[in-house]
C-alpha positions as CSV (number, residue, x, y, z in Angstrom):
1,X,-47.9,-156.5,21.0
2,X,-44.3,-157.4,21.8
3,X,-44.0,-154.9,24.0
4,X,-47.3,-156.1,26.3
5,X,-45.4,-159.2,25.6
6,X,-42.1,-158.1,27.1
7,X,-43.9,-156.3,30.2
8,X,-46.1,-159.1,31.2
9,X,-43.7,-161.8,31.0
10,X,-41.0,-160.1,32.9
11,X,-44.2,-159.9,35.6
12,X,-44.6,-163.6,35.0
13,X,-48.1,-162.6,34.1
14,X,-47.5,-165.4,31.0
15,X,-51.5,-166.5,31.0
16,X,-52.5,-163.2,30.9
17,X,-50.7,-162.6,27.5
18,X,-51.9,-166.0,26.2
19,X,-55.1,-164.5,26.4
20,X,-54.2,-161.1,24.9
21,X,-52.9,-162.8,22.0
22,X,-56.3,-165.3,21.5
23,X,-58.8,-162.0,22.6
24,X,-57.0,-159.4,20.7
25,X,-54.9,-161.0,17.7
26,X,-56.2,-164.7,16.8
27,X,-60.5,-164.1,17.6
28,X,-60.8,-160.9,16.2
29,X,-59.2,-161.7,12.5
30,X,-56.6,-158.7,13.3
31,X,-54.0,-159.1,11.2
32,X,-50.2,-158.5,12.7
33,X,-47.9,-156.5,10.6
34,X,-44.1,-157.2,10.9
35,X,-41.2,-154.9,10.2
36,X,-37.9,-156.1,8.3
37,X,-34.4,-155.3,8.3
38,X,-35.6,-152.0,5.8
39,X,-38.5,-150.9,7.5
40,X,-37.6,-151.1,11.2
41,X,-34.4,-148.8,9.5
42,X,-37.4,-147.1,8.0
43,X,-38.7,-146.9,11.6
44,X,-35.7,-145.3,12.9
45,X,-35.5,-142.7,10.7
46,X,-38.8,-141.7,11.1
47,X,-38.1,-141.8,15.2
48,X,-35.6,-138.9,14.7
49,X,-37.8,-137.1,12.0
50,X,-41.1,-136.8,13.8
51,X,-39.8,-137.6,17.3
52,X,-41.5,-140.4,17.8
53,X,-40.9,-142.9,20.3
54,X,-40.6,-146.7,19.2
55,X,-43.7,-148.2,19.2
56,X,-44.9,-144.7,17.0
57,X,-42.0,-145.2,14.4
58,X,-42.9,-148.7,14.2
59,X,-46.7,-148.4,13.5
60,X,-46.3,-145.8,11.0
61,X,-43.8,-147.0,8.8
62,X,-45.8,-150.8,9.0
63,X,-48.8,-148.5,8.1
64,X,-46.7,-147.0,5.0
65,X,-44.7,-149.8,3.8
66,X,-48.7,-151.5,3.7
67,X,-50.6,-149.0,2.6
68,X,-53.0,-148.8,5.4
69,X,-54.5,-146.2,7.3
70,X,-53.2,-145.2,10.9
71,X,-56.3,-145.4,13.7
72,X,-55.2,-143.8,16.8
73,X,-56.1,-141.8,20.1
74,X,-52.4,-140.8,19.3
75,X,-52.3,-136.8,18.1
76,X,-48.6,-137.4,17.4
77,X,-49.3,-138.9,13.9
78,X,-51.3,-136.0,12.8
79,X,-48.2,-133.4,12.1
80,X,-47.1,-136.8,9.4
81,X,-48.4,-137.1,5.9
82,X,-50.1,-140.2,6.4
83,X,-51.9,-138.3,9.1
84,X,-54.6,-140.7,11.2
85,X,-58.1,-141.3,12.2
86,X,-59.8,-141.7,15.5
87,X,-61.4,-145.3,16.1
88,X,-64.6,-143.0,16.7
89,X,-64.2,-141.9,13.1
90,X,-63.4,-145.5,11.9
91,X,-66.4,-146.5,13.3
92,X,-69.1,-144.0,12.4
93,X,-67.9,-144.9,8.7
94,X,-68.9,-148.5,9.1
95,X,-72.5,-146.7,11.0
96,X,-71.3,-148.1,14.4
């Protein structure tokens, strides 16, 4: 999110990401997870360790520190013990 953020404003695309946020974030009920001090450390370590970028590192140790389960086209998470599933999988579990 803060990273479309970052991109689209230095485009001065600022409407567009006004309605990212509303589509994606506030009219879906997605909840936003936020790192601390720890867990962005957290984050780093598991940068070096799996060889993650960023945005990887960050996502997985929100999904650890909350318990939740990773959903991801990303094959990168798979080689980690939290692993992940494919929104395809997600969704055939709720029979979409």
């Amino acid at each position: 999110m803060y990273s479309i953020g970052i991109i689209l404003t230095r485009l001065k695309k600022d409407d567009v990401f006004h309605d990212f946020l509303s589509d994606t974030i506030e009219d879906s009920g997605v909840a936003v997870l936020r790192l601390g001090v720890r867990g962005l450390k957290q984050a780093l370590e598991l940068r070096r360790e799996f060889h993650f970028d960023f945005d990887d590192a960050y996502q997985y140790a929100a999904a650890v520190e909350r318990g939740c389960t990773l959903v991801s086209f990303d094959a990168d998470f798979d080689a980690t013990a939290l692993g992940r599933k494919t929104p395809s999988q997600v969704l055939s579990g709720i029979g979409l």
